[in-house]
C-alpha positions as CSV (number, residue, x, y, z in Angstrom):
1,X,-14.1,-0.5,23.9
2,X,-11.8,1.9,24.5
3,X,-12.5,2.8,28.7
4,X,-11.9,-1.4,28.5
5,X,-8.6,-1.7,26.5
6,X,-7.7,1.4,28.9
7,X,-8.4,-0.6,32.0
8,X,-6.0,-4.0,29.7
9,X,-3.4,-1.8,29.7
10,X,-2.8,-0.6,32.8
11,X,-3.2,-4.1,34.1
12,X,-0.6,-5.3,31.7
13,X,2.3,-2.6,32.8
14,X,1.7,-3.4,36.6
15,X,0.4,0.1,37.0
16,X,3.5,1.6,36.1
17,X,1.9,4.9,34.6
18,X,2.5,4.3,30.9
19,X,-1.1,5.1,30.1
20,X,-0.3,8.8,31.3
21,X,2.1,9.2,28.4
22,X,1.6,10.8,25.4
23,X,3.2,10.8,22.3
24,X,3.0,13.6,19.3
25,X,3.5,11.8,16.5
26,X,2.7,15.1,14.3
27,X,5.2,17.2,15.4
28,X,7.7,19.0,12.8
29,X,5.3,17.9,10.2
30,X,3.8,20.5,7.7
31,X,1.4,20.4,5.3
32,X,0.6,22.9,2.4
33,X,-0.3,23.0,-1.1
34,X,2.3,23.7,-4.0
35,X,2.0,26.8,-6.6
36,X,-0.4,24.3,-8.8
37,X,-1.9,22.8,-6.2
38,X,-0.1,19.5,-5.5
39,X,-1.0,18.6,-1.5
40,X,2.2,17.8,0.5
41,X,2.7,16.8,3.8
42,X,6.7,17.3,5.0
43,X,8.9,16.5,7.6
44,X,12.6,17.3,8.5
45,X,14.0,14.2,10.5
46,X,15.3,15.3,13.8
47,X,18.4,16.7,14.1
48,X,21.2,14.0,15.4
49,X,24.6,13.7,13.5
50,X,25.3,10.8,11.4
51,X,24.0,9.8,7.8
52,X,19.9,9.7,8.6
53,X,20.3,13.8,7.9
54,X,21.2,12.6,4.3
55,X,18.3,9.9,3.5
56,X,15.3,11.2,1.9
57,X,12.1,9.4,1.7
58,X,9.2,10.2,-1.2
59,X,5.8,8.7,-1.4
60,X,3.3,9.9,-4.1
61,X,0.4,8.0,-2.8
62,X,-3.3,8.1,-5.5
63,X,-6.6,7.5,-3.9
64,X,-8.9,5.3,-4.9
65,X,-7.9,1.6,-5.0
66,X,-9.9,-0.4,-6.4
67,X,-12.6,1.9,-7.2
68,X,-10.2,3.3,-9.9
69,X,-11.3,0.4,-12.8
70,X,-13.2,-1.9,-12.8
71,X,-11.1,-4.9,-14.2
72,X,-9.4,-6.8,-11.4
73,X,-5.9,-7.4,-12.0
74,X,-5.4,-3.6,-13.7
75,X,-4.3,-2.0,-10.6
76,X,-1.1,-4.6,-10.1
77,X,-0.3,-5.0,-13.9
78,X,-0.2,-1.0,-13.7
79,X,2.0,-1.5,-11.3
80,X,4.0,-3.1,-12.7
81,X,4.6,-1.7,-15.7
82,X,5.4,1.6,-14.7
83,X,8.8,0.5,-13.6
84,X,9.5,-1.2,-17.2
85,X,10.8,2.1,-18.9
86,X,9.5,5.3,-19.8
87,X,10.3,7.1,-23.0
88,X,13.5,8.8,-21.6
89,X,14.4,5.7,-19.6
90,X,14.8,2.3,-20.6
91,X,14.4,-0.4,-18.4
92,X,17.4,-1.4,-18.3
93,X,18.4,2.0,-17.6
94,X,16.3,2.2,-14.5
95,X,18.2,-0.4,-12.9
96,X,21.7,1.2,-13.7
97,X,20.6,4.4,-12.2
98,X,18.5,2.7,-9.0
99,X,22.1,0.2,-9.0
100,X,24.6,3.4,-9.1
101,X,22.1,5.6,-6.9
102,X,21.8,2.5,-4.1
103,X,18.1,4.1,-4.1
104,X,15.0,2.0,-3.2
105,X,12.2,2.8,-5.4
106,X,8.8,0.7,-6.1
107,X,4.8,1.3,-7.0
108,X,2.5,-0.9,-5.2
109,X,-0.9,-1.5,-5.0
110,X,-3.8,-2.3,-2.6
111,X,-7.3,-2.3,-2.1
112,X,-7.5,1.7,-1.4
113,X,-4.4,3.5,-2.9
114,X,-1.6,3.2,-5.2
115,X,1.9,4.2,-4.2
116,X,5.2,5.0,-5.5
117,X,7.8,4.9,-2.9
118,X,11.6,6.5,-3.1
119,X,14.1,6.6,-0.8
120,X,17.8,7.9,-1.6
121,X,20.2,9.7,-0.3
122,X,19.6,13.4,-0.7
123,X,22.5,14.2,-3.2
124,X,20.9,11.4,-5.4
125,X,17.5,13.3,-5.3
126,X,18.1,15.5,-8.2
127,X,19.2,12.9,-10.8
128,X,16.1,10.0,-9.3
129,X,13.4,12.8,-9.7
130,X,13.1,13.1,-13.3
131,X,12.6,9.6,-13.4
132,X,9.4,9.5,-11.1
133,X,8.1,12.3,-12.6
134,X,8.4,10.4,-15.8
135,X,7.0,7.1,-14.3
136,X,3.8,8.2,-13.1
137,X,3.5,10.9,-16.1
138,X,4.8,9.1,-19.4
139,X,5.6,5.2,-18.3
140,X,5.9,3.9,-22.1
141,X,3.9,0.6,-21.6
142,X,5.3,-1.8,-23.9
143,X,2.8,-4.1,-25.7
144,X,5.8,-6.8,-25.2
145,X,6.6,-5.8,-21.4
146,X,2.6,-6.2,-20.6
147,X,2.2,-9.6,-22.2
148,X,5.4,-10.4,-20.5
149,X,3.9,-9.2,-17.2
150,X,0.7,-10.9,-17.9
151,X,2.0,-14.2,-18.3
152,X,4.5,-13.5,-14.6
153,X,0.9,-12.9,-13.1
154,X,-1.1,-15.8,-14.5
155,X,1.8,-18.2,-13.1
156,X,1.4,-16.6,-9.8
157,X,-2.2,-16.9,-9.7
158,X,-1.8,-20.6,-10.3
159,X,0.7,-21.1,-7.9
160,X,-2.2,-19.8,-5.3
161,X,-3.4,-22.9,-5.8
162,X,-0.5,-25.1,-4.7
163,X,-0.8,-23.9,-1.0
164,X,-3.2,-24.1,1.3
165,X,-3.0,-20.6,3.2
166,X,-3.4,-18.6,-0.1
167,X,-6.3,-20.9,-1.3
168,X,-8.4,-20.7,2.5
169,X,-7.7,-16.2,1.5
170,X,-8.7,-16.7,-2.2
171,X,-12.2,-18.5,-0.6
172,X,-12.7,-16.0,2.0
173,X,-12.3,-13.2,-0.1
174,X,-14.6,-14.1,-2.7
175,X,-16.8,-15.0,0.3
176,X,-16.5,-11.8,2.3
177,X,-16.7,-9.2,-0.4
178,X,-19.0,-10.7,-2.9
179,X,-20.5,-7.6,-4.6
180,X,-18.3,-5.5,-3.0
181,X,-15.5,-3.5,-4.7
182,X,-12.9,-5.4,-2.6
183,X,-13.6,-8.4,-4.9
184,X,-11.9,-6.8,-7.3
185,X,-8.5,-7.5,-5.7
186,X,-5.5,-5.7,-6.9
187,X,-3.9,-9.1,-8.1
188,X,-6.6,-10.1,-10.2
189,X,-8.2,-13.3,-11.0
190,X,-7.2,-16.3,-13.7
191,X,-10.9,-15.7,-15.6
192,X,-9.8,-12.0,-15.5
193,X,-5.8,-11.1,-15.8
194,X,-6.1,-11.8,-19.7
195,X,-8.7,-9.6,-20.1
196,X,-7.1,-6.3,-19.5
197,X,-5.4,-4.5,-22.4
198,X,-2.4,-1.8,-22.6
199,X,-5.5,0.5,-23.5
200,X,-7.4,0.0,-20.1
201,X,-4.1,1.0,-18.5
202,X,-3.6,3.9,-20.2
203,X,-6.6,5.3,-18.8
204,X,-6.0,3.7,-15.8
205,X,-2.4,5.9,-15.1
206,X,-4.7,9.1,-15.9
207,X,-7.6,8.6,-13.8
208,X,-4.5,7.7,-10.5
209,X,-2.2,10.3,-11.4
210,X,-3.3,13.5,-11.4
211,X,-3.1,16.5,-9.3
212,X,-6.6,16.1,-7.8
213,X,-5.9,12.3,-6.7
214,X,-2.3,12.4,-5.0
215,X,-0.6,13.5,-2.4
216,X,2.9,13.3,-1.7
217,X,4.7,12.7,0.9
218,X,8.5,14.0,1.6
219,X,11.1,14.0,4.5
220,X,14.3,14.8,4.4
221,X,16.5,17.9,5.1
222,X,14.9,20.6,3.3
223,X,13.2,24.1,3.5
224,X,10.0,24.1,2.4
225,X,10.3,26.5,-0.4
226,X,12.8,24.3,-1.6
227,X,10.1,21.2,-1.4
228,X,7.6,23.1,-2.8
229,X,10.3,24.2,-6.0
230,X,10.9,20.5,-6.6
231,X,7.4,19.2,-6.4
232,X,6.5,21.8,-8.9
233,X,9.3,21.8,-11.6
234,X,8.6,17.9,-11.5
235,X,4.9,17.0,-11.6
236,X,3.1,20.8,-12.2
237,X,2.5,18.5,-15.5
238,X,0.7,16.0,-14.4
239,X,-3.0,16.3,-15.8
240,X,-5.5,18.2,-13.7
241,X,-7.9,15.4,-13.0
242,X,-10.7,14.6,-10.5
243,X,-10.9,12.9,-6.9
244,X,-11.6,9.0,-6.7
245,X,-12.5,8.4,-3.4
246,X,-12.1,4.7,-1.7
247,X,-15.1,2.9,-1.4
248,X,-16.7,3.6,1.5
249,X,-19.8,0.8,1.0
250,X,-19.6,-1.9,4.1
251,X,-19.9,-5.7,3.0
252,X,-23.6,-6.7,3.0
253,X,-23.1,-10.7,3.5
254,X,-24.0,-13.5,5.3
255,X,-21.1,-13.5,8.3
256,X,-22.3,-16.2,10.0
257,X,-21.5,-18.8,7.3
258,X,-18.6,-21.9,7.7
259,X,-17.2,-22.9,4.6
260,X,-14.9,-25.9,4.1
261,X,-12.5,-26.4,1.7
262,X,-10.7,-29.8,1.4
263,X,-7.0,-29.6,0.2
264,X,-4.7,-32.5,-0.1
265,X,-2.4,-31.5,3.4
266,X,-1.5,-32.6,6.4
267,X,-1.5,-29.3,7.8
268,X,-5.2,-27.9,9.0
269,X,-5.7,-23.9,8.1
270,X,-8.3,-22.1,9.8
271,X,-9.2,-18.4,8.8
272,X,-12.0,-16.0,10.3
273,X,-13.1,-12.5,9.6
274,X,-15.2,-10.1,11.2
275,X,-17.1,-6.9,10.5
276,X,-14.9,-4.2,12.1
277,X,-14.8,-0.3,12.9
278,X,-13.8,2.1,9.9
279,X,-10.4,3.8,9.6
280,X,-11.6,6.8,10.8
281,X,-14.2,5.3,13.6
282,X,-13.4,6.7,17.5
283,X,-12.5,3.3,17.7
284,X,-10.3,2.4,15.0
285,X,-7.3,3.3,17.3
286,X,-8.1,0.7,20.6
287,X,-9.1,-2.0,18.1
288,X,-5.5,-1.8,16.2
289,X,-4.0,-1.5,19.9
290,X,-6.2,-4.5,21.2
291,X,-5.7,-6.1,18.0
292,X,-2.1,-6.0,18.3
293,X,-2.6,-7.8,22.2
294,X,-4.4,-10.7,21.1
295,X,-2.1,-11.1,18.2
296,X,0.6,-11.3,20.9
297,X,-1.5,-13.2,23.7
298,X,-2.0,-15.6,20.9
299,X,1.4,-16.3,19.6
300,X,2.6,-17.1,23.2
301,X,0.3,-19.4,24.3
302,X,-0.7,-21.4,21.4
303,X,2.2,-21.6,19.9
304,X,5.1,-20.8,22.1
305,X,4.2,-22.5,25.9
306,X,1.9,-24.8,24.2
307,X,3.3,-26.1,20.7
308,X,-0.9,-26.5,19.3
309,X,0.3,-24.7,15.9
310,X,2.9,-23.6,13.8
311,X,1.7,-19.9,13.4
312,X,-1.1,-18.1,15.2
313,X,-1.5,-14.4,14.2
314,X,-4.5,-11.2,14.3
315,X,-4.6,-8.6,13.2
């Protein structure tokens, strides 16, 4: 695959020698362990004058996805919650502070990680990190705020069923990863959202944030002692904890089923998947790369010099 998408390329640049580039996209990056063994990977932004020197970005990203609980839904609803006050911080306080601060912060979820995501500017940093650490160390959970959250979830899940592309992903998720640990998507399910209880969570935050399961992610204009001092003084606490891996079991289906779904729409939707190589295959790389080609090759012709449909995409 690769010595093939190697031969694409060069046809696509006209032989213009772009293939003999190469890029370091590690360089200046740093990675270490903190005094209570927090890993960190850092990076100082290159040095050009302007405000980017000011603009720090922090990611505390926990392994394990969906393998973390078994109840599908939890891993959004945690989510969620996390950002609806802690018991220094009220919610309404978190958005005065991210309002005055102008700072970007969220916790999201997906099928193999959950992340909390910051980014300020770097005189902000000291006043925004006690917050974080409190987010992903004492979020309060409010009975209230999770019903609340519950019922925001169940209306989205039923709006899934007012439009055709997000019912054609329902069907071929179900249908792809049954008895897989995908199934359990991080949004959940109608028969299962109502299920989960403020307890479930609680165990939930433990079992994702600890210092066994994170790693965070910093860069911004710092020494590294200095990263290492605030990393520390802000999450030494968080409970010691043990490693969830993401699952690594491949899908064990039928993949050479059509299913048909009839939906009342004048508009035809048409999804495939395939079996593919693992993030860390040899291959991984060329397929993303090739991946990214057809998605383009596709857009132009079917949609742009041909007019056949309204979006075309791969990936």
């Amino acid at each position: 695959m690769r010595a093939c998408l190697g031969a694409l390329l060069v046809l696509m640049t006209g032989g213009s020698g772009l293939m003999a580039q190469s890029f370091d996209f590690t360089a200046g990056t740093q990675s270490f362990f903190t005094e209570s063994g927090i890993p960190v990977i850092f990076r100082v932004p290159k040095q050009e004058p302007g405000p980017v020197q000011e603009v720090v970005s922090l990611r505390i990203s926990a392994f394990g996805g969906v393998e973390l609980t078994e109840k599908a839904g939890a891993l959004d609803l945690l989510s969620g919650l996390l950002m609806r006050g802690t018991y220094s911080y009220s919610k309404d306080q978190i958005d005065d502070l991210l309002t005055r601060t102008g700072a970007r912060l969220s916790v999201s979820a997906d099928q193999d990680s959950v992340e909390l995501s910051l980014r300020c500017l770097r005189r902000f940093l000291p006043e925004l990190l006690p917050l974080v650490s409190e987010i992903v160390r004492v979020p309060k959970m409010e009975e209230r705020e999770l019903k609340l959250l519950i019922e925001q979830q169940v209306a989205a899940l039923k709006s899934e069923q007012d439009r055709p592309e997000s019912v054609i992903a329902l069907k071929m998720n179900q249908i792809f990863f049954s008895g897989h640990p995908y199934q359990r998507r991080p949004s959940g399910y109608l028969e299962s959202i109502r299920e989960i209880k403020r307890e479930d969570l609680h165990s939930l935050l433990f079992r994702t944030f600890n210092r066994q399961n994170v790693v965070v992610t910093l860069v911004g204009d710092f020494q590294v002692e200095e990263v290492k001092a605030l990393i520390d003084e802000h999450f030494r606490s968080l409970p010691e904890g043990q490693r969830t891996n993401p699952t690594r079991a491949i899908p064990n289906n039928d993949f050479s089923q059509t299913h048909f779904t009839s939906f009342n729409s004048p508009t035809t939707y048409f999804l495939a998947r395939f079996k593919s190589p693992a993030l860390d295959d040899e291959d991984f790389p060329a397929l993303t790369i090739g991946m990214q080609i057809l998605h383009n090759r596709l857009f132009e012709e079917v949609r742009t010099n041909r007019g056949l449909a309204y979006s075309v995409s791969a990936r």
